[in-house]
N, CA, C and O atoms as CSV, one atom per row, in Angstrom:
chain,resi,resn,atom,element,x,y,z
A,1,UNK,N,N,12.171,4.444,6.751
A,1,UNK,CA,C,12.517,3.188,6.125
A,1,UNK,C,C,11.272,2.300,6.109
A,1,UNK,O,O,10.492,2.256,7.060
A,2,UNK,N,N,11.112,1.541,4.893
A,2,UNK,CA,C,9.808,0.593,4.648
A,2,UNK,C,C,9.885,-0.784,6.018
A,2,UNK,O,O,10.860,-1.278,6.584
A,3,UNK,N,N,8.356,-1.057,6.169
A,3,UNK,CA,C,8.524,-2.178,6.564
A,3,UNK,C,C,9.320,-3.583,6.348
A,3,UNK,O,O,9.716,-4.390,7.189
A,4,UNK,N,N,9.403,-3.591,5.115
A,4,UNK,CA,C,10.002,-4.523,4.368
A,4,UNK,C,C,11.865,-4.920,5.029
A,4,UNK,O,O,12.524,-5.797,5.587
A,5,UNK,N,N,11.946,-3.762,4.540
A,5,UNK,CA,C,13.404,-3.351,5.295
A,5,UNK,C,C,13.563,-3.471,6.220
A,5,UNK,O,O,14.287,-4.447,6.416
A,6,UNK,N,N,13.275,-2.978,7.077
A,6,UNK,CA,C,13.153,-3.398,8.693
A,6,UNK,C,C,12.890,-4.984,8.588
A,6,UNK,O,O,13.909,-5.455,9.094
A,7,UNK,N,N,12.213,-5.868,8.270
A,7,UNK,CA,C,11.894,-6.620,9.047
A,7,UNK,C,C,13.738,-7.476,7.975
A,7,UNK,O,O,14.632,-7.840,8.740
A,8,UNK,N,N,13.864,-7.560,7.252
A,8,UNK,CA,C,14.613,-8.217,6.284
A,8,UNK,C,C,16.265,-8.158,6.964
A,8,UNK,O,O,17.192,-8.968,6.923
A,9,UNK,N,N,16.056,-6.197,7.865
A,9,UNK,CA,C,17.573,-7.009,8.493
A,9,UNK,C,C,17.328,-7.031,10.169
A,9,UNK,O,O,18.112,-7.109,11.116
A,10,UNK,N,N,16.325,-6.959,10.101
A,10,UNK,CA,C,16.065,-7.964,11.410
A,10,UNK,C,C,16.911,-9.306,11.696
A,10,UNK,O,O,17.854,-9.545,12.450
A,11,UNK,N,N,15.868,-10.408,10.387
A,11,UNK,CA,C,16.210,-11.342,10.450
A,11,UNK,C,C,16.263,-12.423,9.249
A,11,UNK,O,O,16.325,-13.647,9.366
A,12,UNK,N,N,16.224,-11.685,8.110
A,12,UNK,CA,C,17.314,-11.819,6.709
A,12,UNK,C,C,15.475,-12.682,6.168
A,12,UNK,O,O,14.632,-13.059,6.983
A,13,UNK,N,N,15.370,-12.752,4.913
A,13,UNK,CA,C,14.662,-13.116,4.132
A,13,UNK,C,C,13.459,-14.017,4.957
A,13,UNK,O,O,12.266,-13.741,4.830
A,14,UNK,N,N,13.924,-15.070,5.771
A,14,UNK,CA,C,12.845,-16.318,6.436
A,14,UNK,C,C,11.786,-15.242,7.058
A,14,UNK,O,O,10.615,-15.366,6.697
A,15,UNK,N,N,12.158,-14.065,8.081
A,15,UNK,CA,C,11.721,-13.053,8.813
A,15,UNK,C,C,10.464,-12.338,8.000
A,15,UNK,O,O,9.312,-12.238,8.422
A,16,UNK,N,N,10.994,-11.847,6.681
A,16,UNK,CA,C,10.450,-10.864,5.675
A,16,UNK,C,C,9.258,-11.582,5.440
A,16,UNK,O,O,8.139,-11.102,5.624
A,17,UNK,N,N,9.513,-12.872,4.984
A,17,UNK,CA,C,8.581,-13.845,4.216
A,17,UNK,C,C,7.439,-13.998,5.325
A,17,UNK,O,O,6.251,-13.915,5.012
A,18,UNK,N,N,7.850,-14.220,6.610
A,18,UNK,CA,C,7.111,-14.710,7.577
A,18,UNK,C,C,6.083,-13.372,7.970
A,18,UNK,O,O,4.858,-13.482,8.012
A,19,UNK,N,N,6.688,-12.332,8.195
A,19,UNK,CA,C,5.737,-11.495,8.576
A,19,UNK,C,C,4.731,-10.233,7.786
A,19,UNK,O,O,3.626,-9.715,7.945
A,20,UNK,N,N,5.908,-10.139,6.851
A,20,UNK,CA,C,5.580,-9.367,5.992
A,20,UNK,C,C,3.954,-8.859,5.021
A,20,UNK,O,O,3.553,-7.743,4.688
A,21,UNK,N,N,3.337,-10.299,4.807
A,21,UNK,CA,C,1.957,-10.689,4.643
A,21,UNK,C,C,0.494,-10.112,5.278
A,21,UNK,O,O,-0.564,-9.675,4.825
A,22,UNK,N,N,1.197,-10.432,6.851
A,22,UNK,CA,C,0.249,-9.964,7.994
A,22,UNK,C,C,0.138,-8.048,7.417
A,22,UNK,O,O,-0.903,-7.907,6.776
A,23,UNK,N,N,0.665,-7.170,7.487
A,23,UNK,CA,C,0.434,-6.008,7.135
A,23,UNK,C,C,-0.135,-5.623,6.094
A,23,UNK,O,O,-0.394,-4.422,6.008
A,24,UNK,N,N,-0.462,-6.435,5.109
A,24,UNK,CA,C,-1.372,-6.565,3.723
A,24,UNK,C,C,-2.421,-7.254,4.414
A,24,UNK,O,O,-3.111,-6.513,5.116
A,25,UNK,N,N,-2.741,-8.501,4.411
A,25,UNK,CA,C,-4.144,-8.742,4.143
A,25,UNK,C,C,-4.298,-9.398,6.273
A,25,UNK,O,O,-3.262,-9.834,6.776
A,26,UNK,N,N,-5.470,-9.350,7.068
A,26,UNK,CA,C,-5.403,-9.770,8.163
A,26,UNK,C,C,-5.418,-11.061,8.920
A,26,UNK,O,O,-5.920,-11.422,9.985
A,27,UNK,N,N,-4.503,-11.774,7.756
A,27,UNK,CA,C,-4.519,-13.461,8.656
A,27,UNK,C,C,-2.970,-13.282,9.079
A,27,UNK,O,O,-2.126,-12.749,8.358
A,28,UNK,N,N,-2.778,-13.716,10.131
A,28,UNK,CA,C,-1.372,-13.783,10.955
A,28,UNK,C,C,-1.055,-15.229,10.847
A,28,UNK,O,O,-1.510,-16.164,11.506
A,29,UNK,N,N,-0.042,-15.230,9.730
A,29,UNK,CA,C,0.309,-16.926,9.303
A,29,UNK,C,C,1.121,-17.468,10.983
A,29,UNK,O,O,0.996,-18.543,11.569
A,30,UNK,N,N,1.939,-16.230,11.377
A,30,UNK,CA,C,2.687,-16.928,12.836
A,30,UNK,C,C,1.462,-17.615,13.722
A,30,UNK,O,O,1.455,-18.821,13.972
A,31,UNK,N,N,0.507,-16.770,14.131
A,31,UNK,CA,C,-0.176,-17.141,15.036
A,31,UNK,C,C,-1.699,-18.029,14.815
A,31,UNK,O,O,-2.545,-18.400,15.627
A,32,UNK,N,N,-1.576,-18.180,13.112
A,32,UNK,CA,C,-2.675,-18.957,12.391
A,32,UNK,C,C,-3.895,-18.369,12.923
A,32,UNK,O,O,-4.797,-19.106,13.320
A,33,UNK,N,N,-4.008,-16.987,12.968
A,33,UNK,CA,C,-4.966,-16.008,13.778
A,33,UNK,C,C,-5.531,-15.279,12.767
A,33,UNK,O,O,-4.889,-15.586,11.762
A,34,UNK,N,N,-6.695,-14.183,12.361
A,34,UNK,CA,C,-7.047,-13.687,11.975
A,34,UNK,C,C,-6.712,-12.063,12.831
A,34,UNK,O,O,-7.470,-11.941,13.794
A,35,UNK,N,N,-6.002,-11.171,12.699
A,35,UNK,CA,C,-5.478,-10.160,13.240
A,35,UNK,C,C,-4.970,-8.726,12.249
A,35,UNK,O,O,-4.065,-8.521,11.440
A,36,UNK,N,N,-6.220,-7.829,12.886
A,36,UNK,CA,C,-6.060,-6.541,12.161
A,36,UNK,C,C,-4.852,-5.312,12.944
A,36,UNK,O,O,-4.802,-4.103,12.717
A,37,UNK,N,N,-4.215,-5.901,13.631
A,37,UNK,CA,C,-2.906,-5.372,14.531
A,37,UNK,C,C,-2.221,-4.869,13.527
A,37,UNK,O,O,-2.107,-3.653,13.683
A,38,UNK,N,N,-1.557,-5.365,12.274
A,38,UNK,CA,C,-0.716,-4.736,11.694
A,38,UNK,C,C,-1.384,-4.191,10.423
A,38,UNK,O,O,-0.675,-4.316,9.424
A,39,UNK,N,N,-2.633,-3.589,10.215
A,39,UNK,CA,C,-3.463,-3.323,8.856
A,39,UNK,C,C,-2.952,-2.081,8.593
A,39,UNK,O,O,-2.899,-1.770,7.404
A,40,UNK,N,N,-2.340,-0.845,9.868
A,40,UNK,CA,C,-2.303,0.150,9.221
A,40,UNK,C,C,-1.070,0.609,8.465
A,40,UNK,O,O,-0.888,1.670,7.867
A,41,UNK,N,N,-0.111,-0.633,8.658
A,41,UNK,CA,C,0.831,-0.344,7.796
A,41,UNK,C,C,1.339,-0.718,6.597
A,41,UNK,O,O,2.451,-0.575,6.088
A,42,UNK,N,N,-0.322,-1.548,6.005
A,42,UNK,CA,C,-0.045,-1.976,4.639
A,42,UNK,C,C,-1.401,-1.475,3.753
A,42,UNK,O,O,-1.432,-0.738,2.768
A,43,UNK,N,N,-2.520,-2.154,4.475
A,43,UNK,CA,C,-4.034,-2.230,3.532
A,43,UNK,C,C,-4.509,-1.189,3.587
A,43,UNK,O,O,-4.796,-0.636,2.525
A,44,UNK,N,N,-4.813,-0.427,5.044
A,44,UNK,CA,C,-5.223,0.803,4.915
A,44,UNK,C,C,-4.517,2.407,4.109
A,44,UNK,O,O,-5.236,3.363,3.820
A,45,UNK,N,N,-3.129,2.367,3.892
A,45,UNK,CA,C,-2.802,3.362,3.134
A,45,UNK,C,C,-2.922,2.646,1.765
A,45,UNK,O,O,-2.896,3.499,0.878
A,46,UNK,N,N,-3.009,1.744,1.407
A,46,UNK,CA,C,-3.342,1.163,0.058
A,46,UNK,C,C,-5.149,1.472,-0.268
A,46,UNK,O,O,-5.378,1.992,-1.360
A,47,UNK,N,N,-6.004,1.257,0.365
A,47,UNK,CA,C,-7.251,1.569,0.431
A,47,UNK,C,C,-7.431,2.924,0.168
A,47,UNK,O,O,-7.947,3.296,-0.886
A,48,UNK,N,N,-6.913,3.982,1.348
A,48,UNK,CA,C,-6.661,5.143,1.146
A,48,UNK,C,C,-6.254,5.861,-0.446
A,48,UNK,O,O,-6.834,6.741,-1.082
A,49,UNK,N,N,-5.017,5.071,-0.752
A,49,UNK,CA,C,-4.504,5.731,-2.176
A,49,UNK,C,C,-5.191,5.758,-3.258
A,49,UNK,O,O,-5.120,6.478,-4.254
A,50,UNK,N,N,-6.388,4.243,-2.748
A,50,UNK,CA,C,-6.923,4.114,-4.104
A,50,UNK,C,C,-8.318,5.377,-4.347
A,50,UNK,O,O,-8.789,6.146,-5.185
A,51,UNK,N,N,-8.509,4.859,-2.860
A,51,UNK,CA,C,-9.495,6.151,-2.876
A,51,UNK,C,C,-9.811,7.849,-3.406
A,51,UNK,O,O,-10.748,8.479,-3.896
A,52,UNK,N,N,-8.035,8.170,-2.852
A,52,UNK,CA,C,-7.687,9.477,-3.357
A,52,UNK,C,C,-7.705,9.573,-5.216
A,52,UNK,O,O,-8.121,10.563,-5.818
A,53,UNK,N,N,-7.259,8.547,-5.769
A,53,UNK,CA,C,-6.655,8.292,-7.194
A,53,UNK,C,C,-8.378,8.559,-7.639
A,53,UNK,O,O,-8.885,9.521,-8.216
A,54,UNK,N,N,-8.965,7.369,-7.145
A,54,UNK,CA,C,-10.467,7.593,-8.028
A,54,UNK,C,C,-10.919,8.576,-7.591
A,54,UNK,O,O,-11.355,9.052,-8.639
A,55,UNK,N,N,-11.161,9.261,-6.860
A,55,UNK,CA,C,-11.738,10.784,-6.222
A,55,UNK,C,C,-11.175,12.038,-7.050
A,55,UNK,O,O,-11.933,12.731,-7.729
A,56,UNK,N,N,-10.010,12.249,-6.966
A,56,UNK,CA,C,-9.294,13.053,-8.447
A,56,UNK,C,C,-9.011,13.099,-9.133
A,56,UNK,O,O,-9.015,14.170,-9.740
A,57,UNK,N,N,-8.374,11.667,-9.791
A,57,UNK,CA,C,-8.355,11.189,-10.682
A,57,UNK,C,C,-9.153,11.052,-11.927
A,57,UNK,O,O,-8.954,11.278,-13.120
A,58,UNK,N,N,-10.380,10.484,-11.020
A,58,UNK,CA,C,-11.440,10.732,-11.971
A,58,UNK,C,C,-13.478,11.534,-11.891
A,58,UNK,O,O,-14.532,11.595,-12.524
A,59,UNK,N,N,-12.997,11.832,-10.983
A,59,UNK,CA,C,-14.346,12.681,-10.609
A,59,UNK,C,C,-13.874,14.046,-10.673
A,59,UNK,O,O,-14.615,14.992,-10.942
A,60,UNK,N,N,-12.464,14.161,-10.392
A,60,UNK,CA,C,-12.633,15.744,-10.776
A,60,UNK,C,C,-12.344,15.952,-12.016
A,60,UNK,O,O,-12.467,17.121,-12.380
A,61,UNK,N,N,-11.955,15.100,-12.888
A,61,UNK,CA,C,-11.146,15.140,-14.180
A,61,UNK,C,C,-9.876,15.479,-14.084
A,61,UNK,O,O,-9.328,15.538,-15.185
A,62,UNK,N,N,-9.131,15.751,-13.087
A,62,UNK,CA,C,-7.418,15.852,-13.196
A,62,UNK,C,C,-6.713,15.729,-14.301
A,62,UNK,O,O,-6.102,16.497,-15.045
A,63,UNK,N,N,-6.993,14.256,-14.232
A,63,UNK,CA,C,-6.185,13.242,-14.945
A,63,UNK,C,C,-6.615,14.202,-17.137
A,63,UNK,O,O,-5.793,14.310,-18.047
A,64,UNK,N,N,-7.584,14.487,-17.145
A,64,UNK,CA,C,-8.255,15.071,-18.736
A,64,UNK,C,C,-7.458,16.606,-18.495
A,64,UNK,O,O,-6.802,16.982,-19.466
A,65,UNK,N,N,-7.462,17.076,-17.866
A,65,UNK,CA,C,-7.441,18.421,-17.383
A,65,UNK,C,C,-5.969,18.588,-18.119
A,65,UNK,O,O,-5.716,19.342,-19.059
A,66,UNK,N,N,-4.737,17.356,-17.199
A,66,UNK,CA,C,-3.426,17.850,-17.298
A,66,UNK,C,C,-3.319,17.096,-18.920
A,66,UNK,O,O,-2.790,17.850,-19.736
A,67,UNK,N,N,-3.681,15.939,-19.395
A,67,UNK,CA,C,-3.955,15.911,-20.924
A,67,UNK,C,C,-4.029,16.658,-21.556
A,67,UNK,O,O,-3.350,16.912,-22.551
A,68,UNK,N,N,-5.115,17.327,-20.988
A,68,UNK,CA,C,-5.594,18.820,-22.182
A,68,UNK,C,C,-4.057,19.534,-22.335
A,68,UNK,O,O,-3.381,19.520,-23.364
A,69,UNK,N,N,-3.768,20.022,-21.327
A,69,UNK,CA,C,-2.885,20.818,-21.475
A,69,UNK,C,C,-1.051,20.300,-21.945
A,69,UNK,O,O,0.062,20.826,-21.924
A,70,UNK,N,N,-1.525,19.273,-22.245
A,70,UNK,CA,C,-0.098,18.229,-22.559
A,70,UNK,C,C,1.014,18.313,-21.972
A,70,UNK,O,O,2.085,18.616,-22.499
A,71,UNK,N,N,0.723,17.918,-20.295
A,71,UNK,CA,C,1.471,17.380,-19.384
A,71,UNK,C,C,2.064,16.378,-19.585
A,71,UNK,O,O,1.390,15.348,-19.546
A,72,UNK,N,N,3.470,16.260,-19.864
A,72,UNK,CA,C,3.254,14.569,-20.743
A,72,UNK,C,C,3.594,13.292,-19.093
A,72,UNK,O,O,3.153,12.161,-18.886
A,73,UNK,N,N,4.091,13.756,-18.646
A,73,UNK,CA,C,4.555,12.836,-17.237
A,73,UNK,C,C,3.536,12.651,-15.803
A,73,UNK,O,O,3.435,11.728,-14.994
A,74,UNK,N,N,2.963,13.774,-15.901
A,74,UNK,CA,C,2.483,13.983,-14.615
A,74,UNK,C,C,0.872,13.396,-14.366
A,74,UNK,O,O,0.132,14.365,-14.540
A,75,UNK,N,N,0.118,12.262,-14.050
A,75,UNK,CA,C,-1.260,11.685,-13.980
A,75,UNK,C,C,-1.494,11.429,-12.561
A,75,UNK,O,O,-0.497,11.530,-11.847
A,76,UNK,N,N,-2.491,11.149,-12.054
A,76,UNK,CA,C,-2.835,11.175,-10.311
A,76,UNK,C,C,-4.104,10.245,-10.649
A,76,UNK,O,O,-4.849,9.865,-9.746
């Protein structure tokens, strides 16, 4: 189950709003702190994905490859 979820029936929308942020970017609005405690469960697999996407996406040509062959749904 997503973070999102979890935190939402925790403690219903105020909860979500409040913490939810901190796992994207590293300012901790609760503690008006700058805190990389919760990074790996938002920025770093986002960093990661993007990484993978441009790495095969487009350095290996994937993305031309399954074109060529008129994949019509499937792009990475």
């Amino acid at each position: 189950m997503g973070r999102g979820i979890q935190l939402f029936q925790a403690g219903g929308f105020q909860t979500l709003a409040a913490n939810l942020p901190s796992s994207i970017i590293p300012y901790d609005f609760a503690t008006r702190r700058i805190s990389f405690a919760n990074l790996g469960t938002g920025l770093w697999p986002i960093i990661a994905g993007l990484a993978v996407h441009r790495f095969i996406g487009g350095g290996l040509g994937v993305n031309r490859a399954l074109a060529a062959s008129r994949i019509p749904w499937i792009r990475i």
